[in-house]
FIPA-127775 format. One record per residue (C-alpha): z, y, x. Coordinates in pm, whole numbers, padded with zeros to 5 digits, always signed. Example, Ala and Ser with C-alpha at 12.3 -4.5 7.8 and 13.67 -1.06 7.14 Angstrom:
2
+00780-00450+01230 +00714-00106+01367 
***
This chain:
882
+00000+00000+00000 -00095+00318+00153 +00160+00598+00237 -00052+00858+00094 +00041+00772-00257 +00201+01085-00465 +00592+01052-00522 +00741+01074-00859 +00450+00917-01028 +00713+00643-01191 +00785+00933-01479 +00474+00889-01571 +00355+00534-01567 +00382+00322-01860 +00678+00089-01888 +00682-00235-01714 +00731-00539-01926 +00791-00873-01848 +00440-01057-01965 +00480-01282-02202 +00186-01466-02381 -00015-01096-02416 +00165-00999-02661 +00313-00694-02456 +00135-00422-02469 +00143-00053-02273 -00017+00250-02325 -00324+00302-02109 -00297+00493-01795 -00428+00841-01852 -00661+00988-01575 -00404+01140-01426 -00210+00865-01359 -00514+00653-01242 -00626+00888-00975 -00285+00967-00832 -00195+00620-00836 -00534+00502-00622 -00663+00795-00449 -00577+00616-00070 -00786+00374+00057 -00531+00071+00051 -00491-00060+00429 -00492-00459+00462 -00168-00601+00665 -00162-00922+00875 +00070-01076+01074 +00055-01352+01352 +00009-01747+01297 +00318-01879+01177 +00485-02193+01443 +00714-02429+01286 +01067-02490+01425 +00926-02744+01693 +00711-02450+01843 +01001-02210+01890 +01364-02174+02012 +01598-02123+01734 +01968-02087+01813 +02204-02169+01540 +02557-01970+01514 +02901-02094+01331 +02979-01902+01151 +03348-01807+00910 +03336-01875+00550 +03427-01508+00498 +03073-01430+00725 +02860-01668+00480 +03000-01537+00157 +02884-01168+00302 +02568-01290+00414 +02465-01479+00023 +02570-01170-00129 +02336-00938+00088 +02065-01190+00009 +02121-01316-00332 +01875-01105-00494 +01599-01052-00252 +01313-01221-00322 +01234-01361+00033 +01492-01626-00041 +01432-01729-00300 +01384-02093-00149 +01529-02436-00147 +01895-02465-00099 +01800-02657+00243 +01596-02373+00396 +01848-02077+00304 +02124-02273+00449 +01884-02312+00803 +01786-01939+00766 +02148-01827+00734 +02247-02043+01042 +01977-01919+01231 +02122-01546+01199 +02219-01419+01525 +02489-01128+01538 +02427-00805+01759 +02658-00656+01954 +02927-00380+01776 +02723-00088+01673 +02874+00211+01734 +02898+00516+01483 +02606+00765+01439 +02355+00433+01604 +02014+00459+01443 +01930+00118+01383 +01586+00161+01223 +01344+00427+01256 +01153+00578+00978 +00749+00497+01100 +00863+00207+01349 +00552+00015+01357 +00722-00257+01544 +00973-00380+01355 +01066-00802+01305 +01420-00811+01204 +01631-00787+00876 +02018-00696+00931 +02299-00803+00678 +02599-00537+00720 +02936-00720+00780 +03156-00478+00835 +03107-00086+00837 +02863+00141+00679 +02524+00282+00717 +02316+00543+00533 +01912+00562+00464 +01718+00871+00556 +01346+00921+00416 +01193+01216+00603 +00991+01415+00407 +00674+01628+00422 +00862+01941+00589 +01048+01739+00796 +01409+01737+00618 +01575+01420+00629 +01698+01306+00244 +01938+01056+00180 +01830+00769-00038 +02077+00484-00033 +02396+00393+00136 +02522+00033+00234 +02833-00106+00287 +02925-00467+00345 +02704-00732+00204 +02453-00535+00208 +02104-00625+00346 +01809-00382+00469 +01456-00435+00649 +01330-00779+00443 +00992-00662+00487 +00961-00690+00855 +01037-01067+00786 +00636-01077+00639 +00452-00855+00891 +00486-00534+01072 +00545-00289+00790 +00577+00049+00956 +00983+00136+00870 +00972+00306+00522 +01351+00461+00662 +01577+00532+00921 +01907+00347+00865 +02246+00534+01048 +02576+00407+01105 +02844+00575+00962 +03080+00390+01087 +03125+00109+01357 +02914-00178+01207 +02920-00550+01252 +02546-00670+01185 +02355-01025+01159 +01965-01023+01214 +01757-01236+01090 +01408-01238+01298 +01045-01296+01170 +00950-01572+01359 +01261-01744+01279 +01229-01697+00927 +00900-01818+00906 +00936-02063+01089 +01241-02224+00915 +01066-02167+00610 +00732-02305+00695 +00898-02616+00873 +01155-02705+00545 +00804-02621+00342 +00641-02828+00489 +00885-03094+00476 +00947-03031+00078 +00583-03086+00091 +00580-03379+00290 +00824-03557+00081 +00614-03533-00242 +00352-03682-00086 +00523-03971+00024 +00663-04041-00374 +00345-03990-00509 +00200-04243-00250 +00458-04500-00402 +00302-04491-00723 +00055-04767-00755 -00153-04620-01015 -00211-04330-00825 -00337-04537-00520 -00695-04428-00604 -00647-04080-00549 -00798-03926-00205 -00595-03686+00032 -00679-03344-00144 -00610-03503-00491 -00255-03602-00413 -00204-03278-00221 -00343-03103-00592 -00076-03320-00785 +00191-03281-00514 +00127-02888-00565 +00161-02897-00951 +00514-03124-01009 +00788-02948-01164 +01117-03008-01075 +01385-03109-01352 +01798-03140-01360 +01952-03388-01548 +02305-03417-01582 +02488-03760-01530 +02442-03963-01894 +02156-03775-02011 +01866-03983-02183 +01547-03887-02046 +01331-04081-02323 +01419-04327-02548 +01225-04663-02626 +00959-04605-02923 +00933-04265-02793 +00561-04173-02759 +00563-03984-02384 +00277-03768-02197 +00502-03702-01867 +00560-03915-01555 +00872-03858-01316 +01007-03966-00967 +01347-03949-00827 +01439-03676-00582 +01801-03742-00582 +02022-03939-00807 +01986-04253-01032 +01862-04386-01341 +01931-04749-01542 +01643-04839-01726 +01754-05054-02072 +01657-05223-02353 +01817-05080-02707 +01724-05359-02898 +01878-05639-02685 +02238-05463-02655 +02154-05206-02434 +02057-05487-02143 +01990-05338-01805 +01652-05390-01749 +01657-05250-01397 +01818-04924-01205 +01636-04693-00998 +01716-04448-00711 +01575-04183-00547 +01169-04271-00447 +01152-04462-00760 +00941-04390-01064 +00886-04446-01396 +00640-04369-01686 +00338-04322-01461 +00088-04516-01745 +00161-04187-01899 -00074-04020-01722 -00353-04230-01879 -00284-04264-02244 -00033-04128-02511 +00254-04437-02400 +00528-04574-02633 +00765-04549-02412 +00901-05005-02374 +01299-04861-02276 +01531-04586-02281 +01563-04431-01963 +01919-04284-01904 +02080-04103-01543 +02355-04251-01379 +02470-03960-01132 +02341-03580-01184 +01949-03638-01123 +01647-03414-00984 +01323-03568-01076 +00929-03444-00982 +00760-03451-01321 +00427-03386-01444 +00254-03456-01793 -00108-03615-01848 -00228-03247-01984 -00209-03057-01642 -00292-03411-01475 -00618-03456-01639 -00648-03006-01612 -00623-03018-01225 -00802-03347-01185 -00953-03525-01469 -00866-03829-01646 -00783-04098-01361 -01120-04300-01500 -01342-04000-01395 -01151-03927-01099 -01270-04280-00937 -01603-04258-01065 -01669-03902-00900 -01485-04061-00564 -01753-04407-00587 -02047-04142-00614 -01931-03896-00322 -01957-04204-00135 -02311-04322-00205 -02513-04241+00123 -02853-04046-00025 -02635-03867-00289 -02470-03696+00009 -02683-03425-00042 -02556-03337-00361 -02310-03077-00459 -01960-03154-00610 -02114-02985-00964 -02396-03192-00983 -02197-03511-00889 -01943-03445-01197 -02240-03472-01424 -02378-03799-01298 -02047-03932-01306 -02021-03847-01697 -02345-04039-01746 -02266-04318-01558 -02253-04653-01850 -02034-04955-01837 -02219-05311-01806 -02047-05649-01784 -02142-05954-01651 -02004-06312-01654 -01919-06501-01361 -02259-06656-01190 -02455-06383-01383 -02770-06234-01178 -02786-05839-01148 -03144-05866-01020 -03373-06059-00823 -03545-06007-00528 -03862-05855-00524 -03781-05751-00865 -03868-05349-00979 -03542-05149-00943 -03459-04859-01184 -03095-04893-01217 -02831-04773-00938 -02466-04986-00989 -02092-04938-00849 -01875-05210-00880 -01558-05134-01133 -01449-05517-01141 -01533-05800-01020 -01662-05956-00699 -02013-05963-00630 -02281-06163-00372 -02580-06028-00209 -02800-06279-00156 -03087-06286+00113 -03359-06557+00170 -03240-06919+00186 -02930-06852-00009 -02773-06685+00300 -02502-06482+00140 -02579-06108+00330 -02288-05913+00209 -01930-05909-00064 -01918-05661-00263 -01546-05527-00443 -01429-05238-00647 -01586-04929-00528 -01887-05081-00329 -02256-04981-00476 -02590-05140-00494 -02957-05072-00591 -02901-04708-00497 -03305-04688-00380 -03424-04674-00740 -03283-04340-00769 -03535-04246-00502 -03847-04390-00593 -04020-04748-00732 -03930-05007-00488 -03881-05386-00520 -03511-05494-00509 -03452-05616-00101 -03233-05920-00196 -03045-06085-00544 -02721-05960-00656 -02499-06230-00860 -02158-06201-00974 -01882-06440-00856 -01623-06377-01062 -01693-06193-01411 -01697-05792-01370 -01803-05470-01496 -02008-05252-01341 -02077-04869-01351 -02491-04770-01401 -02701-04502-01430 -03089-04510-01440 -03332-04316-01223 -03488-04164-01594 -03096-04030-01671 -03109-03867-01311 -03381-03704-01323 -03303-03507-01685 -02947-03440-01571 -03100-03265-01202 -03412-03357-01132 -03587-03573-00859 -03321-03713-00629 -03610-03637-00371 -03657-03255-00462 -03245-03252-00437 -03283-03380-00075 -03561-03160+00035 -03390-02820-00118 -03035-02920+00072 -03216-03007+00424 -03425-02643+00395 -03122-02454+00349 -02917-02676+00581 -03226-02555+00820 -03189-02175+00717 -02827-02168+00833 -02959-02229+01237 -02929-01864+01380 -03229-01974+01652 -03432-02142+01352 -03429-01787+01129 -03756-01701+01259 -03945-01963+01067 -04137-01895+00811 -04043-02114+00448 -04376-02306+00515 -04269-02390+00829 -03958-02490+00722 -04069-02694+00502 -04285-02894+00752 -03984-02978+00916 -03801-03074+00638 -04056-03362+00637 -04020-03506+00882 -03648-03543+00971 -03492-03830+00993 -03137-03952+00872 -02874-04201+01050 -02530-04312+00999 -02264-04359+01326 -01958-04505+01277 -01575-04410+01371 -01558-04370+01750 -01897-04356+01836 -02050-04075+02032 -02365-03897+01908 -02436-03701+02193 -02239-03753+02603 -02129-03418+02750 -02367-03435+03147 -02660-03578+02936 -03014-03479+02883 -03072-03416+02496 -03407-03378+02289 -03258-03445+01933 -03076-03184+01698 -02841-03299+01444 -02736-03170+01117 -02397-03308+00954 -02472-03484+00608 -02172-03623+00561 -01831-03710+00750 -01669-03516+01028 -01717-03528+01419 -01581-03379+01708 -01677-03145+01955 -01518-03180+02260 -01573-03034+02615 -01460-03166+02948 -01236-03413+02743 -01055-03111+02498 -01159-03045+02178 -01269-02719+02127 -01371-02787+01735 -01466-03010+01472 -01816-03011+01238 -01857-03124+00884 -02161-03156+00609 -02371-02847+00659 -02243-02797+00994 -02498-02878+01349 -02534-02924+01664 -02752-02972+02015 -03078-02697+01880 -03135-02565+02179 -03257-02988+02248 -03536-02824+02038 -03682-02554+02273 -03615-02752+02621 -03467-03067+02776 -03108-02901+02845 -02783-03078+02954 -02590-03074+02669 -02218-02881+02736 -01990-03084+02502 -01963-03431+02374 -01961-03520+01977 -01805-03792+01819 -01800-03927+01497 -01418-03910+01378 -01536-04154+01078 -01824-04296+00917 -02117-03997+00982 -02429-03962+00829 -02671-03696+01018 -02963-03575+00979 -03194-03548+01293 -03510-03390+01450 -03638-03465+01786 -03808-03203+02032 -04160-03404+02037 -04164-03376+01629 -04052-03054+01616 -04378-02943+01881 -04661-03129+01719 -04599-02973+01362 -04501-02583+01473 -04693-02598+01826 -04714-02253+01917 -04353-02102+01733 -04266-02254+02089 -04328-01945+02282 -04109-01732+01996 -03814-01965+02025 -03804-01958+02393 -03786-01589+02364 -03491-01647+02147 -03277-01910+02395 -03301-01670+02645 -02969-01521+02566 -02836-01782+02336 -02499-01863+02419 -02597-02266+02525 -02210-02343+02478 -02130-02212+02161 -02416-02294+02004 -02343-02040+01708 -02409-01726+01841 -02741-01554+01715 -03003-01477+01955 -03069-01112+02045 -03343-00936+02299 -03163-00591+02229 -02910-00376+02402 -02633-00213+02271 -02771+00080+02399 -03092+00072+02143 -02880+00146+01867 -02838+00541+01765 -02494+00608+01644 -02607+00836+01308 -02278+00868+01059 -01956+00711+01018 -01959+00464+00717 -01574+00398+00680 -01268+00336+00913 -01004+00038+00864 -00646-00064+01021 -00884-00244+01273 -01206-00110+01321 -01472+00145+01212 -01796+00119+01050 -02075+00327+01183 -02434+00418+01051 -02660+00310+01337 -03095+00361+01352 -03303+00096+01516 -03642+00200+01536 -03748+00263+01182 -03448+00075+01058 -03053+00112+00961 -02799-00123+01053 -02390-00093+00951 -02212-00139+01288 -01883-00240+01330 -01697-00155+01630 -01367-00379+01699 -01152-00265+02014 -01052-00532+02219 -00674-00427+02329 -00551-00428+01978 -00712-00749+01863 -00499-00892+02116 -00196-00673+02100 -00178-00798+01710 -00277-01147+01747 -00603-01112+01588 -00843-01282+01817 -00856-01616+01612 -00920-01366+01323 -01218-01195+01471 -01397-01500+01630 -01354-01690+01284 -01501-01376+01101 -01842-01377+01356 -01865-01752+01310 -01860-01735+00906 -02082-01464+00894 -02338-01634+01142 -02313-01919+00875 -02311-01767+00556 -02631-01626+00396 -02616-01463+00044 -02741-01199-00181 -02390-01107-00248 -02245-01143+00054 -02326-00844+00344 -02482-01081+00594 -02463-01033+01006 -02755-01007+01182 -02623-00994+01562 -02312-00944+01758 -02211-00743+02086 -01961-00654+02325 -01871-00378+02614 -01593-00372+02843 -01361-00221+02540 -01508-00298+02258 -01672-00601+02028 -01979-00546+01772 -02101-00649+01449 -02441-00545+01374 -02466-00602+00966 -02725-00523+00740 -02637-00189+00576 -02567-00172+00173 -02623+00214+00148 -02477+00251-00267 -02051+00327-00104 -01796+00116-00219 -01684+00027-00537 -01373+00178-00515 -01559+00536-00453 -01759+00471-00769 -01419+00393-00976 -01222+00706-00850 -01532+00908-00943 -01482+00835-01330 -01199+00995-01575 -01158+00659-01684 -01146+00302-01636 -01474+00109-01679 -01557-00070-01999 -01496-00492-02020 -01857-00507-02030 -01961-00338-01701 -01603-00523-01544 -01772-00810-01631 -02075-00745-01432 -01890-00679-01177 -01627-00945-01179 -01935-01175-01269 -02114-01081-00840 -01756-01171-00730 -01766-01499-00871 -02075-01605-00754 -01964-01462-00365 -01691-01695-00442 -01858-01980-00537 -02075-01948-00262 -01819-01934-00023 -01587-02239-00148 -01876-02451-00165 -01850-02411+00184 -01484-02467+00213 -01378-02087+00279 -01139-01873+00207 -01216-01489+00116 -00839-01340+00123 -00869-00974+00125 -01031-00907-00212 -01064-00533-00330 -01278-00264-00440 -01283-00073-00094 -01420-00433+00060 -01702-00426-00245 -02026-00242-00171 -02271-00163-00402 -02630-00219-00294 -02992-00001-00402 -02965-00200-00719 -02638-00170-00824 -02535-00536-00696 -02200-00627-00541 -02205-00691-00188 -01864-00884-00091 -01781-00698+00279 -01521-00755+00558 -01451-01098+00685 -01159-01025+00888 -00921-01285+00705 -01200-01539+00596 -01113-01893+00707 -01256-02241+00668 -01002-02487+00498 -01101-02834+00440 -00773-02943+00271 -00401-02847+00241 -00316-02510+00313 -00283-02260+00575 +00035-02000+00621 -00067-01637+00786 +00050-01377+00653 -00287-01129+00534 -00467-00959+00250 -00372-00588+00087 -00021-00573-00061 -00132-00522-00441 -00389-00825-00421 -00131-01088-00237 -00099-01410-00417 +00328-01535-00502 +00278-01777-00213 +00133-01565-00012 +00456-01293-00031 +00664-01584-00053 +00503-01784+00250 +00473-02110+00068 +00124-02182+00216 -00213-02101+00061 -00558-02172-00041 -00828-02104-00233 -00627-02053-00521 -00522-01719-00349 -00875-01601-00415 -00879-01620-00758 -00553-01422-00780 -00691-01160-00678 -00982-01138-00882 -00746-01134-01150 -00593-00844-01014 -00960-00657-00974 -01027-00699-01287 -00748-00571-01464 -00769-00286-01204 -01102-00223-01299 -01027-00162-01700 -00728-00043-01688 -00752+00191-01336 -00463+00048-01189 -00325-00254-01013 -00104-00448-01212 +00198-00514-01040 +00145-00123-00919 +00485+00010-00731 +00519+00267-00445 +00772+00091-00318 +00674-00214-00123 +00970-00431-00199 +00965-00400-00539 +00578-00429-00578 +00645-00789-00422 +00950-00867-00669 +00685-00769-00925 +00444-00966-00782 +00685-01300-00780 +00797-01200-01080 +00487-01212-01284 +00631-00825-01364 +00306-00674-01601 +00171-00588-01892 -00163-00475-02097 -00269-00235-02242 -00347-00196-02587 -00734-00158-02613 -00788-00467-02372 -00964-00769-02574 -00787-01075-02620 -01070-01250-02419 -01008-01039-02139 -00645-01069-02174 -00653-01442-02142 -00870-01447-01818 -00657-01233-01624 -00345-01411-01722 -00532-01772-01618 -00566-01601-01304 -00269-01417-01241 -00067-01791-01266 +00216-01874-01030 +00176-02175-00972 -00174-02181-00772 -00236-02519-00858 -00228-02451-01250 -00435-02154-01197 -00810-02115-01327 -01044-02172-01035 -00846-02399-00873 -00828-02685-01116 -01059-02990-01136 -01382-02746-01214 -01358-02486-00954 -01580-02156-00995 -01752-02309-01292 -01413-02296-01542 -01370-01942-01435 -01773-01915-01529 -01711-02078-01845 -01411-01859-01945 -01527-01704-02334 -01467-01356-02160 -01767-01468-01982 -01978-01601-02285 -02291-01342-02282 -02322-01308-01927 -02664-01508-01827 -02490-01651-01499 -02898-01728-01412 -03019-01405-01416 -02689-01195-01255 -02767-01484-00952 -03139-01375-00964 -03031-00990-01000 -03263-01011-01328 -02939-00797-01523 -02941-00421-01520 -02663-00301-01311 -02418-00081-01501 -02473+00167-01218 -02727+00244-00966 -02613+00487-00696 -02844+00753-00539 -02994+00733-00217 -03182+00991-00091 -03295+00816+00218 -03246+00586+00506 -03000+00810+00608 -02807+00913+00320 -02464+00887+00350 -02336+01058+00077 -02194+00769-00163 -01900+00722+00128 -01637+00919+00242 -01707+01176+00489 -01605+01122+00765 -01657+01240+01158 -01859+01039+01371 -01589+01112+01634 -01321+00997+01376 -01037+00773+01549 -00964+00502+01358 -00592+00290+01398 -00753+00119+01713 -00859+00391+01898 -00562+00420+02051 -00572+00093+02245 -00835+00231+02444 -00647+00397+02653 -00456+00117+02758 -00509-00134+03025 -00746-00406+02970 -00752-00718+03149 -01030-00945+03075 -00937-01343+03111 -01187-01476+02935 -01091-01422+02552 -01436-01290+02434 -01641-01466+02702 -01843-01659+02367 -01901-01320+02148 
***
């Protein structure tokens, strides 16, 4: 939240309600109060990878009853510990105490930019000073024992909002950052850990993969019982499943004299078939000993993952070789079309030589594949597939299928493919030619060209262990990942890891080079390859371009876009916007404008941001849409590293929204909101996180299109969740203020809070004061205002969900529920993708050089950076790869 924002505004916002159901409703904010309340450019914060307890030193300290009781009482309230019993006990024995402070000892500085440590008052007394505008000091609060001050410097480095004085001699604890976080992110962790290992127990859950399990483990609730209470009775028709955390349960038979049919203890479980099927419940199940149990009911079961039924099928189908291609969307509608078929024991599926048409995976059963002679050639179980060819074309069967046992079998015809998506082929070829457009030293080609070499790769599978290409060796091939994971690894370290989409070894396609790393399949890989001699006789003389390309390709990398240019080419022409980390200039290329964005290289590593930048390059080298601003090269100097973009010349939408006396209709929010969907669809498709959503980081383009901008906090996540602290205050996510660990789901927060920003003209959880925007935040601490549809209502409330793995977006349907929301019902989702819909909007631009839909601003302007310049710069190697 920026410090710029006008004081006093609280007299004149609308009362803050606790939400409940929509049916709270506020005023709506008059101009006035919109365009105090927003005017500042809101400044993203970030702090530095959390490390677990293992990673750091963490001294513990006895301490006197008399000592905790002042310590739970300064942090009873405050939302930052608001944990598990286990953690707050670790956090409060981790609390170090400083030495006596003496009276009239500033112990915080208003502006600090450098602070890490909350203090719990003992003994003593302190007083808060705010410094205002003229310089007068004005007293705001005064503490006394069991008091606590400075929580925010547990999350990041939040400049000091105070200076706190002693008043007395003080006795003071302190509680540092990267203790706190890393208590909390090791007894997370564990929490985490141990919900895992329950659900693993439960047989009928044995089906689901990693990330599933991690999605259920995410949604349990936890529920107290007291000792003797009866958690369902026999007869009882039940929807939820539980597990024991701690306690006991006898499970017993009412109708045979309460018999004892068996007693469980913590890690057991009981009515999981619940989760299926509406269960009479076969006993009464009673607590022996105060209980905690996980619980979850079939609703939000089937909401985050689908009946179990569907769940396998999708699984069986992901793991089907030439579907590989396919995207998780179009595999949940060939799963709903799949069709049972049984077969009795002995039973022929088909013969050999016979005229396929039908694709099967096994449900039950065992099953023979049967080769010439009788020779059995493979056993096939629950899960395995067969006949999958006839999806691809008319081809005789290439051996007999028979049943051994009688079983059922899953089918689905090449005829039902083809309606649901079309040719399995045309599938393949559209996948491998955008696969192909993602190469940086391929993004000459033409499409025709790429489309000859479509046709001719080639695809093979490598199993777990086996290497793919031998760091020292002479390489003609280039791979792209279809499916599995490998790793790259140089001089016997791995340096990173690839998955579907991802490639490796192009530069095997311009000359025989020793490749600089080895890969290895981590498991079963399927590839897709092209060799240097195939790759000649169809584009012949593109040779001579490409080679022009290597010549400053970075050959160990193998990501970084080839450039003939100097830094020096470019002509500095306007400043386009300045951040907390970098500036944006207006630069002229010949006849054309590139956005430039200039990083200095002493504060990316004075904050801890290197793994930050580097991931934002590599993202943007991969990512390629017409709602995304897309990278075109990268540079570096002895100070400073650069990001040549494409330049979206329209200003950002937050410009556009301060220029109106009032909020924008649902209608053009819905345009809007509707680009923002399909950036983020884009991006999880690939497994990436956005994480600093907001209208300053939205540009508008010459057509009135949303451009998502700024990549600083993007990140890849495969599965579970990662814990840095980063985003813009009124857009965080619960678990991100709360440090729980996040994910996508964080995303979709915060196009919650866009939206209702952008028709109502504020934030929701809107406070000046930091702390108590956060409490809001945890709190679920909004409202609506009157004129907002009920539509509208209900998508914003979906998103703005605590729990992130109950929240739209992140359940079983990804993007596509949030595209399917009724709010959404007359937007043509095929046209806004196209850019076929008539903007709401269309700025002016007078020219190639027309700057005037941003800020002004100097050319000279410093920006928060700047100031590193000055300082000593060592180079060791850090941006050797940019």
């Amino acid at each position: 939240m920026s410090s710029n924002h006008s004081t006093g505004l609280e007299d004149e916002l609308p009362s803050k309600v606790k939400l409940d159901g929509g049916s709270k409703h506020d005023d709506r904010p008059t101009k006035s109060v919109m365009i105090r309340a927003n005017k500042a450019k809101r400044v993203a914060i970030a702090a530095q990878n959390i490390a677990t307890e293992a990673e750091i030193e963490i001294n513990t300290v006895e301490k006197s009853v008399n000592v905790l009781k002042t310590i739970y009482k300064a942090i009873e309230s405050n939302l930052l510990f608001d944990i598990h019993d286990e953690a707050r006990a670790a956090l409060i024995a981790s609390m170090t105490p400083l030495p006596e402070v003496e009276k009239d000892t500033i112990i915080i500085n208003q502006g600090d930019k450098e602070a890490n440590a909350f203090y719990v008052l003992e003994a003593g007394s302190c007083d808060a000073y705010v410094e205002d505008s003229t310089g007068k000091s004005i007293l705001v609060k005064s503490y006394g024992p069991g008091s606590g001050f400075g929580e925010l410097a547990l999350l990041y480095d939040a400049p000091r909002a105070a200076t706190v004085k002693s008043t007395s001699n003080c006795k003071l604890w302190v509680l540092y950052r990267k203790v706190y976080m890393a208590v909390k992110r090791t007894y997370d962790q564990k929490l985490f850990k141990e919900k895992l290992e329950l659900l693993s127990a439960v047989p009928i859950l044995g089906s689901l993969n990693e990330s599933q399990q991690e999605t259920i483990a995410d949604a349990l609730e936890l529920i107290d019982f007291e000792e003797g209470d009866e958690i369902f009775k026999k007869g009882q028709v039940g929807d939820r499943f539980y597990m024991i955390k701690e306690g006991s349960v006898k499970i017993t038979n009412p109708d045979n004299d309460n018999e004892v049919l068996t007693e469980l203890s913590v890690g057991g479980y009981f009515g999981e078939r619940a989760l299926m099927q509406d269960e009479t419940r076969a006993a009464t199940v009673t607590t022996t000993a105060y209980c905690r149990c996980y619980s979850l009911n079939r609703s939000a079961f089937h909401e985050l993952l689908g009946p179990l039924e569907d769940i396998w099928r999708l699984d069986a189908l992901k793991d089907v070789t030439i579907l590989q291609s396919l995207k998780i969307s179009q595999l949940k509608k060939l799963a709903a079309d799949l069709e049972n078929k049984s077969f009795e024991a002995g039973e022929i599926i088909f013969n050999k030589g016979d005229v396929g048409e039908d694709f099967y995976i096994v449900e039950r059963g065992d099953f023979d594949v049967i080769g010439d002679n009788g020779v059995v050639l493979a056993k096939l179980s629950k899960g395995a597939c067969f006949g999958e060819l006839a999806l691809l074309k008319n081809d005789t069967r290439a051996a007999t299928v028979k049943t051994v046992t009688a079983g059922k079998c899953l089918t689905l015809s090449r005829e039902n493919f083809n309606k649901r998506l079309g040719t399995l082929e045309e599938i393949q070829h559209m996948w491998r030619y955008e696969a192909l457009r993602k190469v940086p030293i391929l993004s000459k080609l033409t499409k025709t060209q790429r489309n000859k070499l479509v046709l001719v790769m080639q695809e093979r599978t490598y199993t777990a262990g086996e290497a793919i290409v031998t760091q020292g060796e002479k390489g003609d091939i280039f791979y792209i990942m279809m499916h599995g994971e490998v790793s790259v690894s140089a001089s016997g370290v791995e340096v990173t890891k690839i998955g579907p989409g991802g490639f490796f070894g192009e530069l095997a396609l311009l000359k025989e080079d020793v490749r600089q790393a080895t890969v290895t399949a981590i498991d079963e890989v399927s590839v897709m390859y092209l060799d240097r001699n195939h790759f000649n006789m169809h584009l012949g003389s593109l040779q001579d371009i490409m080679q022009t390309q290597a010549v400053s390709y970075d050959a160990v990398t193998e990501s970084k876009l080839a450039q003939s240019t100097q830094l020096s080419d470019f002509q500095p022409i306007a400043t386009l916007g300045i951040g907390a980390f970098g500036k944006v200039l207006l630069v002229k290329f010949g006849e054309k404008r590139y956005a430039l964005k200039c990083l200095q290289k002493n504060q990316i590593i004075s904050m801890g941001l290197l793994t930050h930048v580097k991931r934002e390059k590599d993202i943007m080298m991969e990512c390629h849409s017409p709602f995304l601003v897309n990278l075109v090269a990268c540079f570096k100097d002895k100070t400073q590293l650069y990001m040549l973009m494409e330049c979206v010349m329209g200003g950002e939408l937050f410009t556009y929204l301060q220029s109106l006396d009032d909020p924008i209709s649902e209608e053009d929010a819905k345009f809007y909101a509707g680009c923002v969907v399909l950036a983020f669809e884009y991006l999880q498709d690939r497994n990436l996180l956005y994480r600093d959503l907001k209208p300053e980081n939205l540009l508008i383009d010459r057509d009135g299109y949303i451009k998502v901008a700024d990549f600083g906090f993007a990140k890849e996540l495969r599965s579970g969740k990662t814990y840095t602290m980063c985003g813009t205050p009124d857009y965080l996510a619960p678990e991100l203020v709360q440090q729980t660990g996040h994910n996508k789901a964080a995303d979709w927060w915060a196009l919650g809070v866009l939206l209702y920003e952008m028709v109502t003209g504020l934030p929701p959880f809107y406070d000046e004061d930091q702390v108590a925007l956060f409490r809001n935040i945890c709190n679920l601490k909004y409202s609506f205002p009157r004129h907002l549809s009920k539509d509208c209502r209900d998508l914003i409330k979906r998103l703005l969900t605590k729990n992130p793995a109950r929240r739209l977006g992140n359940l079983k349907g990804g993007a596509q529920d949030v595209k399917e929301h009724p709010w959404f019902k007359d937007l043509d989702w095929v046209k806004l993708a196209r850019k076929e819909i008539p903007a709401p909007y269309v700025p002016q631009i007078g020219g190639v050089d027309d700057v005037s839909n941003f800020e002004d601003i100097p050319l000279d302007e410093e920006h928060p950076g700047e100031g590193y310049s000055s300082k000593p710069y060592r180079s060791i190697g850090q941006f050797k790869d940019w």
